[in-house]
C-alpha positions in Angstrom: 78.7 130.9 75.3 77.6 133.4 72.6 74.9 131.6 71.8 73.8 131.8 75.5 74.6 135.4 75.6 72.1 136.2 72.6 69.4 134.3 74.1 69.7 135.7 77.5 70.0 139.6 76.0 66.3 139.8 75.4 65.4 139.2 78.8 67.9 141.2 80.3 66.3 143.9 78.4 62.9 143.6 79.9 64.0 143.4 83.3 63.8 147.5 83.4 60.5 147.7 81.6 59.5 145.3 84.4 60.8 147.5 86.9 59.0 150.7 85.9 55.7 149.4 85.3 55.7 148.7 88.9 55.7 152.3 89.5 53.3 154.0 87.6 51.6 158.1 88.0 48.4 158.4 87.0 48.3 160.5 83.7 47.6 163.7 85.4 50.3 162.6 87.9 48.2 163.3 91.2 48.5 159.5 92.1 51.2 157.1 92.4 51.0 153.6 92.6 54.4 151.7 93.6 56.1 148.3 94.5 59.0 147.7 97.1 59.8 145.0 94.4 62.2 147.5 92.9 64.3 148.0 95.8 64.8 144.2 96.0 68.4 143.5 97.0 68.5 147.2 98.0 66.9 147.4 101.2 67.9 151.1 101.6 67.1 152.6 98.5 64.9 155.8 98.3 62.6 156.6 95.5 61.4 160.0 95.3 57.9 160.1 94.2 56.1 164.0 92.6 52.7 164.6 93.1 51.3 167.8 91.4 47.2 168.0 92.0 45.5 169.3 94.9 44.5 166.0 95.7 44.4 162.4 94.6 46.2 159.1 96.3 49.3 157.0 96.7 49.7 153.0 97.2 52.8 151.2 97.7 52.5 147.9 97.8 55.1 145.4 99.3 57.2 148.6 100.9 61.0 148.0 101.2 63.3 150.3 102.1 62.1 154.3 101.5 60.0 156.9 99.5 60.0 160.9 99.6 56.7 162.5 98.9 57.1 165.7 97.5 53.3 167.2 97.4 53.5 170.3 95.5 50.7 172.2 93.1 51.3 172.6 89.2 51.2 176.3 89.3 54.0 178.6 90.7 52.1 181.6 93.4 52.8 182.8 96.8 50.3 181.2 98.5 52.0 177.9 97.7 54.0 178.5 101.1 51.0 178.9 103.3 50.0 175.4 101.9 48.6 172.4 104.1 49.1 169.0 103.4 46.3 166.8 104.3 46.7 162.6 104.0 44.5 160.1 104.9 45.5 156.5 104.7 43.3 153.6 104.8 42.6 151.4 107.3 44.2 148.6 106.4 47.2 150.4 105.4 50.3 149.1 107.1 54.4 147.8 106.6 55.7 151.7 106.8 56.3 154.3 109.5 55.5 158.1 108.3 57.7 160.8 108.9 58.4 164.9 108.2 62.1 165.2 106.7 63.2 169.1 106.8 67.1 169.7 105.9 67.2 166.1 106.7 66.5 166.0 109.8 63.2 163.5 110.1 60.2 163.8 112.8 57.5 161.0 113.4 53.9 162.3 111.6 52.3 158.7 111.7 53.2 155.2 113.3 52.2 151.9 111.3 49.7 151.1 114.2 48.2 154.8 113.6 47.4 154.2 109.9 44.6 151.7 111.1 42.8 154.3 112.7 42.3 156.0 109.8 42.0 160.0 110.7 43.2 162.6 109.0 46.5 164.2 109.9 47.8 167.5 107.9 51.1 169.4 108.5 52.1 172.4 106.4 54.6 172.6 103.3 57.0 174.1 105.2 57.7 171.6 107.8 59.2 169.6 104.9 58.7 166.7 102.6 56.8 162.9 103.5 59.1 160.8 103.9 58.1 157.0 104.3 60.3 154.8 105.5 59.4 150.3 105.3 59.4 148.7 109.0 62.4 146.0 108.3 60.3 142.7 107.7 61.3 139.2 105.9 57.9 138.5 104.4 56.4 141.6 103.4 54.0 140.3 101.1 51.0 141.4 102.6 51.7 144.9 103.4 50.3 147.5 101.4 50.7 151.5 102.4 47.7 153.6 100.9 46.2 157.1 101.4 44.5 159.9 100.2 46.0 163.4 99.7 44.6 167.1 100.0 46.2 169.8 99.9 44.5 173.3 101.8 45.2 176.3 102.8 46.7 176.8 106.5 43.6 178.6 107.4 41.2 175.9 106.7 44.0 173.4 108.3 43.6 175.6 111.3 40.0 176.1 111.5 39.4 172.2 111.4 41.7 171.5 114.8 40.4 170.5 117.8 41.0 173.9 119.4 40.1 176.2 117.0 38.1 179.2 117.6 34.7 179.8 117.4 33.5 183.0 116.0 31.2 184.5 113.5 32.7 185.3 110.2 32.8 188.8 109.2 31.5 190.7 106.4 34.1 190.4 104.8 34.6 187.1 105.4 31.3 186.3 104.6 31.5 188.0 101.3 34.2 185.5 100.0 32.8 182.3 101.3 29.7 182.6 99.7 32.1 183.1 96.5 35.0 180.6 96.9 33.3 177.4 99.3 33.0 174.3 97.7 29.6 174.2 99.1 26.7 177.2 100.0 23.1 176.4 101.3 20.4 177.6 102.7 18.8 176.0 105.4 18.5 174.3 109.0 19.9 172.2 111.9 17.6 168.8 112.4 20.4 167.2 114.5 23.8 167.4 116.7 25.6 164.7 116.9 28.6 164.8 119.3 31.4 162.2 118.0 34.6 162.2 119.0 36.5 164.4 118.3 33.8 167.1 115.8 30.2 167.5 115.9 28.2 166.3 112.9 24.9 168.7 112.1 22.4 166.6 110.6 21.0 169.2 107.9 18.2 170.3 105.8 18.7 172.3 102.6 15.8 174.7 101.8 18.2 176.1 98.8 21.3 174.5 97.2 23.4 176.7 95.6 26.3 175.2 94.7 27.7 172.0 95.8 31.5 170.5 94.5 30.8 167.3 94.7 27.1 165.6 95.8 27.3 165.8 99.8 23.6 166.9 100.0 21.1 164.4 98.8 17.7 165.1 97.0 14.5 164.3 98.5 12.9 163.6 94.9 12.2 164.9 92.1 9.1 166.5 93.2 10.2 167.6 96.4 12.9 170.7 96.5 15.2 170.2 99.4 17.9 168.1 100.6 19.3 166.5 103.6 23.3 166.2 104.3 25.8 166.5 107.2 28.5 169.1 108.4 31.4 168.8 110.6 32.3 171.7 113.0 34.9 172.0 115.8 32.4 169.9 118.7 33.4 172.8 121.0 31.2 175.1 119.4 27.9 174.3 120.7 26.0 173.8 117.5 21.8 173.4 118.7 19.1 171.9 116.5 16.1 174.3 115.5 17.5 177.9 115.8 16.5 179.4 112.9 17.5 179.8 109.3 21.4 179.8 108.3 23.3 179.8 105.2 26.0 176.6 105.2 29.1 177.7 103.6 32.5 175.6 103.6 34.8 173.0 102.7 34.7 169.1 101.5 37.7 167.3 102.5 38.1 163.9 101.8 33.9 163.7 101.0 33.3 164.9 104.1 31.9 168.3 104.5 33.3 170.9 107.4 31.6 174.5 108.0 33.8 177.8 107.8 31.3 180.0 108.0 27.2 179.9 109.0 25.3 183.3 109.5 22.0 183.6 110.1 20.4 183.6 106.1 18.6 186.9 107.6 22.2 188.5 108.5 23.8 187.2 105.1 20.9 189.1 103.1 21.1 191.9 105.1 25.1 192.1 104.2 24.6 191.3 101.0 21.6 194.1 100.0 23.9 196.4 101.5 27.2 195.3 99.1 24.9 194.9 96.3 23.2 198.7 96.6 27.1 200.6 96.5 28.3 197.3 94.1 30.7 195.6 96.1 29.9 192.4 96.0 32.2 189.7 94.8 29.9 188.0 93.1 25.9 187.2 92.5 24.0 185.2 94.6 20.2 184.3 93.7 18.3 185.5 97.0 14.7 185.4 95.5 
């Protein structure tokens, strides 16, 4: 019997190793990929999972029993309450049922048959933490639950509903776009496309001046403009061919959406003024 005991205490040693490396964070810990293996035998168990970028992802493969997704930045500010959460799951993302638990108390965000149609749905920090719960199964083994994160302001949540206002930015407002968006051109509508839910402005950059990540495509080397789309609200009656505007806005999730869009002549105009008494926020190249 001792013998047996000495051979079996190596492998009882690596059953926890085995454990964690089925849950593993990416190493700047904005992504989290799991396996309801560890809750085998514990049905109920409930992992809590941290997730401290502004974006990245989360799989769980072979769900069992629960996780609690607590989406919060790395820095400590004020405007951490007036955070959005954004998630996106896959398409082929099923085996779990999505819900908000405040104090508690939980509230349906996302049914398993709503993961499939793959749209984005966004509640804010203070409505509580993701909670996601398995749907009981006896094989599970092809069930995987997978998304996408972002986190945003509650402004930009807002201005991205269905029924969200449309109304020209201020100066003010116009001021810090062309300062803080993730993307500011210069140029015009080609097309409208009316989808669903958003229009999609087919576009065509005369100027690019900054972009985070490569939504508007190059027409050559030789040739100095690009081509890319926009979302907006479809209630706001975007038209092809009226005139010159500067694009300013948000990607989310690769997909760029319009917060503001003067007219370029109204924008320069704005800006002249700021830049003659030296208010403005920052430098823009209008040559």
């Amino acid at each position: 019997m001792t013998m047996f005991t000495s051979m079996l205490a190596p492998l009882l040693a690596l059953i926890p190793l085995f454990r964690i490396s089925l849950c593993q964070y990416s190493s700047d810990q904005c992504s989290w990929k799991g396996s309801g293996l560890t809750h085998e035998g514990h049905t109920r168990d409930v992992e809590q999972v941290y997730l401290r970028c502004s974006q990245g992802s989360l799989e769980w493969l072979y769900p069992t029993g629960a996780i609690i997704v607590n989406l919060r930045p790395n820095v400590v500010s004020p405007t951490a309450a007036r955070l959005s959460v954004c998630i996106k799951p896959l398409t082929n993302s099923s085996g779990t049922n999505f819900y908000l638990d405040l104090n508690g108390k939980l509230r349906l965000l996302l049914s398993e048959e709503g993961q499939a149609e793959g749209k984005v749905h966004c509640f804010s920090i203070q409505e509580g933490a993701l909670s996601i719960e398995a749907v009981p199964r006896l094989d599970i083994s092809r069930r995987i639950t997978a998304f996408q994160y972002e986190l945003v302001s509650d402004r930009l949540r807002d201005a991205q509903k269905l029924g969200a206002p449309c109304q020209p930015c201020s100066d003010d407002q116009m001021h810090l776009a062309v300062c803080t968006s993730d993307f500011v051109a210069r140029g015009t509508i080609k097309k409208v496309n009316q989808e669903e839910e958003h229009s999609s402005l087919s576009v065509e950059i005369s100027h690019l001046y900054r972009q985070k990540t490569q939504i508007f495509l190059s027409g050559g080397v030789r040739v100095r403009n690009w081509t890319g789309l926009i979302k907006m609200p479809r209630h706001c009656g975007a038209k092809a061919g009226e005139g010159e505007f500067l694009f300013m806005g948000a990607v989310r999730f690769g997909e760029a959406w319009m917060s503001c869009a003067p007219r370029y002549k109204d924008f320069l105009r704005v800006y002249q003024e700021a830049q003659q008494q030296g208010t403005n926020l920052c430098h823009v190249d209008t040559d």
